[in-house]
PDB file as gemmi writes it, atoms N, CA and C in Angstrom:
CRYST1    1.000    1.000    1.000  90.00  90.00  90.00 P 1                      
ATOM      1  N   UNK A   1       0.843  -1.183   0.000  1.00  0.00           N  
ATOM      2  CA  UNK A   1       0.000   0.000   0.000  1.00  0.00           C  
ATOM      3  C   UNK A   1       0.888   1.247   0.000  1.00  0.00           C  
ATOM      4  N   UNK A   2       0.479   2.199  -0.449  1.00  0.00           N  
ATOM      5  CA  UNK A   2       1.175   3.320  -0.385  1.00  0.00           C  
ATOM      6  C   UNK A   2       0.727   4.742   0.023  1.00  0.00           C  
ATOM      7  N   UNK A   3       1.999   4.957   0.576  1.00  0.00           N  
ATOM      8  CA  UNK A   3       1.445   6.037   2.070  1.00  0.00           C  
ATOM      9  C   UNK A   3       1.562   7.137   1.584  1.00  0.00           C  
ATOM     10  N   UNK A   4       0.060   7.767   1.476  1.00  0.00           N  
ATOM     11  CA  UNK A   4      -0.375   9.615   0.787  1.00  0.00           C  
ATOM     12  C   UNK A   4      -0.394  10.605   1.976  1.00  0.00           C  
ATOM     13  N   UNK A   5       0.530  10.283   3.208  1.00  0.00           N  
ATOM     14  CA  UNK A   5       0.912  11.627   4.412  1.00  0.00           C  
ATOM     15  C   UNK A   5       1.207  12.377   3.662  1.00  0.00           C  
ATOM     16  N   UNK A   6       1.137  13.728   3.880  1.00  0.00           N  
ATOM     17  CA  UNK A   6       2.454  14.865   3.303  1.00  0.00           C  
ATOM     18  C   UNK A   6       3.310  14.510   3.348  1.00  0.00           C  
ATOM     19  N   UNK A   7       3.996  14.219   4.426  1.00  0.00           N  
ATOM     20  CA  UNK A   7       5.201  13.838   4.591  1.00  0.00           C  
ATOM     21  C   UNK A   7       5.889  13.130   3.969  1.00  0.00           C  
ATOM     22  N   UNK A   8       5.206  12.032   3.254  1.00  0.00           N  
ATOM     23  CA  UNK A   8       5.508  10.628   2.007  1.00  0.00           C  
ATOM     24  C   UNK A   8       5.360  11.347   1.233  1.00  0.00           C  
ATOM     25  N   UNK A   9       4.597  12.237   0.562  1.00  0.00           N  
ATOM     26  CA  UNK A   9       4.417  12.799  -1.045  1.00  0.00           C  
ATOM     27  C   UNK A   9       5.562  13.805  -0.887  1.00  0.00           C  
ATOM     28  N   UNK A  10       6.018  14.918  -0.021  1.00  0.00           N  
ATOM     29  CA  UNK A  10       6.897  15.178   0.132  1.00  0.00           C  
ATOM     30  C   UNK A  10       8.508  14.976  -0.282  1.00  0.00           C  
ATOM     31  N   UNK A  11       8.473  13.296   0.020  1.00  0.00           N  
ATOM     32  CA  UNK A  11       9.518  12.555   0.336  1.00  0.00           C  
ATOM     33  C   UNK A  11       9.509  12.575  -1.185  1.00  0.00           C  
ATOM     34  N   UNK A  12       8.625  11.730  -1.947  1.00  0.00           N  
ATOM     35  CA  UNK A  12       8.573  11.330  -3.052  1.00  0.00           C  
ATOM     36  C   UNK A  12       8.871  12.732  -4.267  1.00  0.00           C  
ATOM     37  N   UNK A  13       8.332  13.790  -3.714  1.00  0.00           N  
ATOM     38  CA  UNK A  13       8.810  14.714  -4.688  1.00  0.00           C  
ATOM     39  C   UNK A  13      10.319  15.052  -4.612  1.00  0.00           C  
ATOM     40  N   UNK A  14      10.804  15.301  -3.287  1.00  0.00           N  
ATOM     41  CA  UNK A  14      12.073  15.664  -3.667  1.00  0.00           C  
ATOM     42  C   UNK A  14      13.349  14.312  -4.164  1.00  0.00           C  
ATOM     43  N   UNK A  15      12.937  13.193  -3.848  1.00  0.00           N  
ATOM     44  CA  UNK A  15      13.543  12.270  -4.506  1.00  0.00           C  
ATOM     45  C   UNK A  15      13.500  12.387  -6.122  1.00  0.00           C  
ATOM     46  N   UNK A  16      12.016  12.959  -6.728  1.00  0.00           N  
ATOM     47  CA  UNK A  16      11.688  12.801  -8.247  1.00  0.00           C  
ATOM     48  C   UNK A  16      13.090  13.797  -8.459  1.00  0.00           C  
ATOM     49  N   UNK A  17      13.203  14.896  -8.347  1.00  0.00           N  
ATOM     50  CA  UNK A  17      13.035  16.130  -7.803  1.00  0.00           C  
ATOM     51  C   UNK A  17      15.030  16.128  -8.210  1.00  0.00           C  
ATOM     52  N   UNK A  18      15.338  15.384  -7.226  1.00  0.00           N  
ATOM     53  CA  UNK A  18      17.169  15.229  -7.442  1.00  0.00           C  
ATOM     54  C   UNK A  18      17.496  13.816  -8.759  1.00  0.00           C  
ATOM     55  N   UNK A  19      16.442  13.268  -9.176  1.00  0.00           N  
ATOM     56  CA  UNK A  19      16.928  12.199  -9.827  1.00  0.00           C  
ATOM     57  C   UNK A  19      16.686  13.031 -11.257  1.00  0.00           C  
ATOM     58  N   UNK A  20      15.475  13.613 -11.474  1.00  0.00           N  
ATOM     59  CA  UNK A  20      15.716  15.192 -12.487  1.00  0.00           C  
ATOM     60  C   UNK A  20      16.594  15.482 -12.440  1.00  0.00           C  
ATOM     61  N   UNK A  21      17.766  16.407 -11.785  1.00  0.00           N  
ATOM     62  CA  UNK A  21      18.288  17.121 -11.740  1.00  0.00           C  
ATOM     63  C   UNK A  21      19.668  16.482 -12.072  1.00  0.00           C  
ATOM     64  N   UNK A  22      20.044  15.499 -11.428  1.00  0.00           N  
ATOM     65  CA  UNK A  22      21.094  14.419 -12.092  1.00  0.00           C  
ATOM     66  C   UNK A  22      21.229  14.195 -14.232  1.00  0.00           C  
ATOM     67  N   UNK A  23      20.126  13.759 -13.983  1.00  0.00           N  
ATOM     68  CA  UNK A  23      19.761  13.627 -15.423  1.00  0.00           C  
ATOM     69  C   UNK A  23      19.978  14.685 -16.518  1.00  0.00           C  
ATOM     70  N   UNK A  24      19.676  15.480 -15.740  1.00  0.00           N  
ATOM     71  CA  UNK A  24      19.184  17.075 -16.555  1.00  0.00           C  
ATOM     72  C   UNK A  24      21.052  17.245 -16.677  1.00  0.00           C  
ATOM     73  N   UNK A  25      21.717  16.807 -15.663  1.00  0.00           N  
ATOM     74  CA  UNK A  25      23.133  17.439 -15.558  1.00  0.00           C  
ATOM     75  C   UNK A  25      24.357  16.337 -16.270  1.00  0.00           C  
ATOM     76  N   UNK A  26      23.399  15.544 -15.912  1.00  0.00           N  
ATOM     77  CA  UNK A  26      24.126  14.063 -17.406  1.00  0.00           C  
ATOM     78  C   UNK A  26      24.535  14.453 -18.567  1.00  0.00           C  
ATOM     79  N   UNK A  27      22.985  15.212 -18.953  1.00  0.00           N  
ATOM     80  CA  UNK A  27      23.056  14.823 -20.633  1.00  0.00           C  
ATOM     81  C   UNK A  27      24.728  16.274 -21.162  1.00  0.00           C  
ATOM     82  N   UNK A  28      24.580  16.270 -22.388  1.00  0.00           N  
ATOM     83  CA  UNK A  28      25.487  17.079 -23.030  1.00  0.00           C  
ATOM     84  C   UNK A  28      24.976  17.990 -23.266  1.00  0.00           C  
ATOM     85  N   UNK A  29      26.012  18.872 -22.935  1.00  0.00           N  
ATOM     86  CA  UNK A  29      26.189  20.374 -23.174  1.00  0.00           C  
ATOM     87  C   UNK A  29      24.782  20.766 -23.996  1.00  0.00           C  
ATOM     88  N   UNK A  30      25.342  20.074 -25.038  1.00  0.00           N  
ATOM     89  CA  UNK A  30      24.438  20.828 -26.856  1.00  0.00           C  
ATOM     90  C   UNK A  30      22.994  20.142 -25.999  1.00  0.00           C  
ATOM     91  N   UNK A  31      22.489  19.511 -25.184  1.00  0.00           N  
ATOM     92  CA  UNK A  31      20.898  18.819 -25.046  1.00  0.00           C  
ATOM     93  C   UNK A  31      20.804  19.415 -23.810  1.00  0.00           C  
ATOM     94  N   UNK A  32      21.608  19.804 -22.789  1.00  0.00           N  
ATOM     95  CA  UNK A  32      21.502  20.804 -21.752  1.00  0.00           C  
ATOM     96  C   UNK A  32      21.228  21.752 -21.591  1.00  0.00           C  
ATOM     97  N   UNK A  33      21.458  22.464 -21.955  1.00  0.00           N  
ATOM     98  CA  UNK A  33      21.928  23.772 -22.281  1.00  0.00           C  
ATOM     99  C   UNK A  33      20.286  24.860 -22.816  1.00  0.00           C  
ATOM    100  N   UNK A  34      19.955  24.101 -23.842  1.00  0.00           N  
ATOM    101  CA  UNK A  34      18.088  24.252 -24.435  1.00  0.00           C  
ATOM    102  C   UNK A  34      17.180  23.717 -23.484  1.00  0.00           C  
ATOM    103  N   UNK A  35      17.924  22.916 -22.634  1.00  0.00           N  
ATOM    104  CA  UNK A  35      16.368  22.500 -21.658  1.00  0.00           C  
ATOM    105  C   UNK A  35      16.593  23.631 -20.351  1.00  0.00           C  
ATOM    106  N   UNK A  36      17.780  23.632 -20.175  1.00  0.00           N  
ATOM    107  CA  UNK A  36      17.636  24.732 -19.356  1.00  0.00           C  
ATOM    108  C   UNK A  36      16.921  26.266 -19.223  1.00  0.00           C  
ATOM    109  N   UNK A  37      17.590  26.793 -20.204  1.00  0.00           N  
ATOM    110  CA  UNK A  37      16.576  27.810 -21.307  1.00  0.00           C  
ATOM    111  C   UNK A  37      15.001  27.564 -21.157  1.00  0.00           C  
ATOM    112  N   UNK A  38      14.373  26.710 -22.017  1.00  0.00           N  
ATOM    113  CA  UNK A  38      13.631  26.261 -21.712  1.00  0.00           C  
ATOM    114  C   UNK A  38      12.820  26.806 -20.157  1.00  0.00           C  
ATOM    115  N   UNK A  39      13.555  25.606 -18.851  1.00  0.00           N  
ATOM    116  CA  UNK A  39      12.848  25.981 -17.688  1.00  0.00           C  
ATOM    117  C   UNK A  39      13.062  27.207 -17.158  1.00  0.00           C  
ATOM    118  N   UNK A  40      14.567  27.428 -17.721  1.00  0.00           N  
ATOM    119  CA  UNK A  40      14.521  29.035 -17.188  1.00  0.00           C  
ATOM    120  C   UNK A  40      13.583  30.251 -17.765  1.00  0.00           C  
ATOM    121  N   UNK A  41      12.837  29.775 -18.848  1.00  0.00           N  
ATOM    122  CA  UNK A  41      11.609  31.073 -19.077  1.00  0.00           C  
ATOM    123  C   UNK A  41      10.419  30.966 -18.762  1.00  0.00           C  
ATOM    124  N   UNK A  42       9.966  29.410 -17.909  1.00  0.00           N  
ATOM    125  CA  UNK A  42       9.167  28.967 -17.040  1.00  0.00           C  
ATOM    126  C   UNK A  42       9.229  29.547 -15.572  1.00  0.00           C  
ATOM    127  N   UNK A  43      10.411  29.933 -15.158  1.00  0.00           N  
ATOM    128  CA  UNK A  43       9.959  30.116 -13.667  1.00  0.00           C  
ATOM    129  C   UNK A  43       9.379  31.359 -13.021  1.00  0.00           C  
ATOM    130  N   UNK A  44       9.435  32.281 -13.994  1.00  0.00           N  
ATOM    131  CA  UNK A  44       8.437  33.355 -13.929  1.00  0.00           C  
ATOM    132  C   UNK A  44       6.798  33.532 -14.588  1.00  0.00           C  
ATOM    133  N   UNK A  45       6.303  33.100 -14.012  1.00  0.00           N  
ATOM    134  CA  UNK A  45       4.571  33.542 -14.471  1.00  0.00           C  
ATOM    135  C   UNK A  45       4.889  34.454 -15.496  1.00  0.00           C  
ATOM    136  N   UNK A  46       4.066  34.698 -16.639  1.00  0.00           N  
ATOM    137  CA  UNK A  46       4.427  35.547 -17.643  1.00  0.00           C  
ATOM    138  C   UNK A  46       2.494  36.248 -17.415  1.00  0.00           C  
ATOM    139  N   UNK A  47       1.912  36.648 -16.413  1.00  0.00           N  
ATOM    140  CA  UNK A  47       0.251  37.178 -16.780  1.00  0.00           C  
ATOM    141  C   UNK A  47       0.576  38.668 -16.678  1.00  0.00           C  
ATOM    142  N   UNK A  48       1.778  39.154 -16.520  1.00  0.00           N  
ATOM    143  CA  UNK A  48       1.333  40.353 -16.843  1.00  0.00           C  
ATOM    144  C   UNK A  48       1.455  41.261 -15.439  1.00  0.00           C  
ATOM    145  N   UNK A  49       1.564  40.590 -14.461  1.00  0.00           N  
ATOM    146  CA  UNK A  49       1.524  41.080 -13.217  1.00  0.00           C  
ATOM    147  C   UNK A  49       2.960  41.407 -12.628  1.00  0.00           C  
ATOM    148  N   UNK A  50       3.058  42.817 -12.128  1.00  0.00           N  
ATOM    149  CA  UNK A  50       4.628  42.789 -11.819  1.00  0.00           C  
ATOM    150  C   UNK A  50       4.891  42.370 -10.539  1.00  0.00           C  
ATOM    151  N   UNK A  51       4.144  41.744  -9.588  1.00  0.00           N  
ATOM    152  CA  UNK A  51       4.658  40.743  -8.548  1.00  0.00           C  
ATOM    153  C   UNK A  51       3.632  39.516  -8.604  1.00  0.00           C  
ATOM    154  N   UNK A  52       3.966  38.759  -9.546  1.00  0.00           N  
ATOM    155  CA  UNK A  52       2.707  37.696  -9.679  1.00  0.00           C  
ATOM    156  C   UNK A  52       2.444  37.051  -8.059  1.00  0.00           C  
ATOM    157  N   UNK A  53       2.995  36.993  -7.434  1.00  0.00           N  
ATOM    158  CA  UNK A  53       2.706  36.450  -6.020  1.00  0.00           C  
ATOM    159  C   UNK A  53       2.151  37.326  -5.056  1.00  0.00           C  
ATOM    160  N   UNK A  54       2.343  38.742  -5.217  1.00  0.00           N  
ATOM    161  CA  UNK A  54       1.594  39.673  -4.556  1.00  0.00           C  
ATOM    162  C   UNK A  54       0.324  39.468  -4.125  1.00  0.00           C  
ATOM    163  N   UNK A  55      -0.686  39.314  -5.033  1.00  0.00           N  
ATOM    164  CA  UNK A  55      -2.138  39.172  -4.591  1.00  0.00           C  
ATOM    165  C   UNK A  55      -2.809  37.333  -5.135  1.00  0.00           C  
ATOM    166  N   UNK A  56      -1.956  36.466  -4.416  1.00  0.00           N  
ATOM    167  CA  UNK A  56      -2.397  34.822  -4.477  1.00  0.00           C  
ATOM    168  C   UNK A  56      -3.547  34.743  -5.005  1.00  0.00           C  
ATOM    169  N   UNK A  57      -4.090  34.156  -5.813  1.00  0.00           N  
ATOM    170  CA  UNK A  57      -5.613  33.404  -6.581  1.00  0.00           C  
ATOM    171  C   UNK A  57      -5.753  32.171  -6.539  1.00  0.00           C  
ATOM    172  N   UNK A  58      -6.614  31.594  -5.876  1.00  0.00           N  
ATOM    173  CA  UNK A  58      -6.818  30.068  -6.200  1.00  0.00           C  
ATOM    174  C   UNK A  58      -6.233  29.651  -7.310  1.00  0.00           C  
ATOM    175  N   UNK A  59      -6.702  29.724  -8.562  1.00  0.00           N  
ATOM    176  CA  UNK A  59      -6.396  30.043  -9.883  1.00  0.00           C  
ATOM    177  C   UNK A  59      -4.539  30.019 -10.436  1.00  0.00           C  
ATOM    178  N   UNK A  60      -4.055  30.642  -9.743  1.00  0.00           N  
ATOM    179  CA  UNK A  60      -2.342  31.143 -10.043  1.00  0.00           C  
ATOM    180  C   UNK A  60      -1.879  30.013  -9.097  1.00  0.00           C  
ATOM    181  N   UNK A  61      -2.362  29.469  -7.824  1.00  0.00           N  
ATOM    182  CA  UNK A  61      -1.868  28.206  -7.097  1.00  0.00           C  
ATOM    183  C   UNK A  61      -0.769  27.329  -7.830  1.00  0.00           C  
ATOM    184  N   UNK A  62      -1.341  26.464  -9.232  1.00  0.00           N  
ATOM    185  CA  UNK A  62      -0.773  25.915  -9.524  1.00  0.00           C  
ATOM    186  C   UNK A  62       0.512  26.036 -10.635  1.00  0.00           C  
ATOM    187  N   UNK A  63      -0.104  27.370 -11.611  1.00  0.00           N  
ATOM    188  CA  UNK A  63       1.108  27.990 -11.985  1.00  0.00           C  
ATOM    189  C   UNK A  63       2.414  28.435 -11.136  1.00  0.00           C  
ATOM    190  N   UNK A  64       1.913  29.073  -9.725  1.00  0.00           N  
ATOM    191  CA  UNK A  64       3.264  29.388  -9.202  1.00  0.00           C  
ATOM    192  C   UNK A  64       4.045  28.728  -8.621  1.00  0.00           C  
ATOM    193  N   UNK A  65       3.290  27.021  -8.587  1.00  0.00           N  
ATOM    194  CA  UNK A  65       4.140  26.120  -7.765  1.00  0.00           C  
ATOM    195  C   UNK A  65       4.970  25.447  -9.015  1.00  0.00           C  
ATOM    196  N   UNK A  66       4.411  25.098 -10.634  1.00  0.00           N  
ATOM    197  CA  UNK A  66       5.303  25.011 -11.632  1.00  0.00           C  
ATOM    198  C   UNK A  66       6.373  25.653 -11.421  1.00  0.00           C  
ATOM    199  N   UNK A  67       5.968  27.061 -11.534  1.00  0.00           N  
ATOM    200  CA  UNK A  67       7.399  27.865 -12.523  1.00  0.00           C  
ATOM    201  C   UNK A  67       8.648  27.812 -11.005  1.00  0.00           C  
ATOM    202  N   UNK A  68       7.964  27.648  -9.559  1.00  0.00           N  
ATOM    203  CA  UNK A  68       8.902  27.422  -8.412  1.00  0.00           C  
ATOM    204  C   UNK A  68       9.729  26.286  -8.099  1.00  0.00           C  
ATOM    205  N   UNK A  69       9.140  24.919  -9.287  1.00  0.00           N  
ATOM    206  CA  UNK A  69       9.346  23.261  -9.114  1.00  0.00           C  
ATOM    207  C   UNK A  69      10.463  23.768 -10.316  1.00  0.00           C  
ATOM    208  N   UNK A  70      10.284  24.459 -11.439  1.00  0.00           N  
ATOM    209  CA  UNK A  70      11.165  24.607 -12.645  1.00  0.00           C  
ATOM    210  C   UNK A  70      12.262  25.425 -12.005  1.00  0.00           C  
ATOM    211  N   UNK A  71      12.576  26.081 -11.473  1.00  0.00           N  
ATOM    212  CA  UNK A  71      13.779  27.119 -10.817  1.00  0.00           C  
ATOM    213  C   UNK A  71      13.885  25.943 -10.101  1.00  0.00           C  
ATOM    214  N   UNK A  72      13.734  25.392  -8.658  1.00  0.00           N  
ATOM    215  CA  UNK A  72      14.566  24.493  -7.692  1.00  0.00           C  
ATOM    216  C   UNK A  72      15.175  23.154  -8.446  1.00  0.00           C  
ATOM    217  N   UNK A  73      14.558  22.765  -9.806  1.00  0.00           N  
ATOM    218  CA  UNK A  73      14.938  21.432 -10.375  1.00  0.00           C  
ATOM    219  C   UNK A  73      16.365  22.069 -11.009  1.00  0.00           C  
ATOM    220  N   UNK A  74      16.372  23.318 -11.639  1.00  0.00           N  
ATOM    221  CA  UNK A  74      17.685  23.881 -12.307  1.00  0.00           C  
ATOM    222  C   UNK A  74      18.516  24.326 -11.415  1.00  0.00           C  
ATOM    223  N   UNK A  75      18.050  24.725 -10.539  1.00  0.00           N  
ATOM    224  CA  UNK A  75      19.269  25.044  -9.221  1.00  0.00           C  
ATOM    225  C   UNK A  75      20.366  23.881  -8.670  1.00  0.00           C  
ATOM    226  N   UNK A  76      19.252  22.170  -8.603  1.00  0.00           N  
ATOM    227  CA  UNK A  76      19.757  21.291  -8.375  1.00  0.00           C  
ATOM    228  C   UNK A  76      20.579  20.992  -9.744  1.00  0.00           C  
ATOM    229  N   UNK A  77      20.060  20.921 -10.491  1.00  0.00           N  
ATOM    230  CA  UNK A  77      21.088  20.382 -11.487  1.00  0.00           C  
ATOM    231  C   UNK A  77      22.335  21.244 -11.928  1.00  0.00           C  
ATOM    232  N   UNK A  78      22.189  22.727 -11.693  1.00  0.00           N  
ATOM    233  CA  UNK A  78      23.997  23.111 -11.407  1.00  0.00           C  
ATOM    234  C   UNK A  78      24.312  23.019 -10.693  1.00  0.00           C  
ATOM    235  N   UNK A  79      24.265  22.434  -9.341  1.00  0.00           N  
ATOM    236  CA  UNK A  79      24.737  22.208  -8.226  1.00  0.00           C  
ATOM    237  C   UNK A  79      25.268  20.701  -8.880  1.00  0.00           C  
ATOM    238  N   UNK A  80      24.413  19.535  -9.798  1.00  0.00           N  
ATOM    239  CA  UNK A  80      25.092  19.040  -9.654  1.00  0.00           C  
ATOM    240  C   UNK A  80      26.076  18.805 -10.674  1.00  0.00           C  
ATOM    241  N   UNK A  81      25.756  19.819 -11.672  1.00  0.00           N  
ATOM    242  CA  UNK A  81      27.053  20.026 -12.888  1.00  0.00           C  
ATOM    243  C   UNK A  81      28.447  20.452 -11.856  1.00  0.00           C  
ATOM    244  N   UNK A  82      28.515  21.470 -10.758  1.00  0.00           N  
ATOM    245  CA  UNK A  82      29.611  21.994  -9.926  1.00  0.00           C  
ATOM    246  C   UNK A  82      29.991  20.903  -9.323  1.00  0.00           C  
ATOM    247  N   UNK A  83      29.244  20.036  -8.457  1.00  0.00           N  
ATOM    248  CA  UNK A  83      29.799  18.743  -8.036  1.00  0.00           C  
ATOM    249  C   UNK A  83      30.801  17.809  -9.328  1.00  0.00           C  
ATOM    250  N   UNK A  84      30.094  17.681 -10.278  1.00  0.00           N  
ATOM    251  CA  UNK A  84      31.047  16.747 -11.233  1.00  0.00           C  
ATOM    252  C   UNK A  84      31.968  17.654 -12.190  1.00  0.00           C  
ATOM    253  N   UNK A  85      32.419  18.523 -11.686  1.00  0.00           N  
ATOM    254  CA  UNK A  85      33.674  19.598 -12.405  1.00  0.00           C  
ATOM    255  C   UNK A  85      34.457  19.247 -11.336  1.00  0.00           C  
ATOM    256  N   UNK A  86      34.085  19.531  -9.701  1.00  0.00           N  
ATOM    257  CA  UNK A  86      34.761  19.161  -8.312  1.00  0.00           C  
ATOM    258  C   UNK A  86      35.774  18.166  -8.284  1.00  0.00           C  
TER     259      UNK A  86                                                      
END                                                                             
């Protein structure tokens, strides 16, 4: 059976979470490099709002936890490009 605490889904995301970020820091340069890009024009809400988090909406909930999952997955994965230069 499998256990839906916070605490377990939790667990389970940041495990997804670093095994991304490995991966993401695997591949080569030339296939890196565009996905990064990529999440890096994701982690800002693009609606138009100049502090999209300022005034929370049910609605924006799940956009702002994307574009916040897309910044911490790229953070991990140059952390772990710096580890394997180390």
């Amino acid at each position: 059976m499998t256990d839906t605490t916070p605490s377990a889904l939790e667990g389970r995301l940041l495990a997804h979470r670093r095994i991304l970020s490995r991966l993401i820091a695997a591949l080569p340069e030339q296939d890196r490099a565009p996905l990064l890009d990529w999440m890096s024009a994701r982690e800002v809400m693009r609606d138009g709002q100049e502090d999209p988090g300022a005034v929370p909406t049910e609605g924006s909930a799940l956009e702002l936890a994307m574009a916040d999952e897309f910044s911490r997955v790229a953070i991990l994965a140059g952390d772990s490009l710096s580890d394997q230069v180390s």
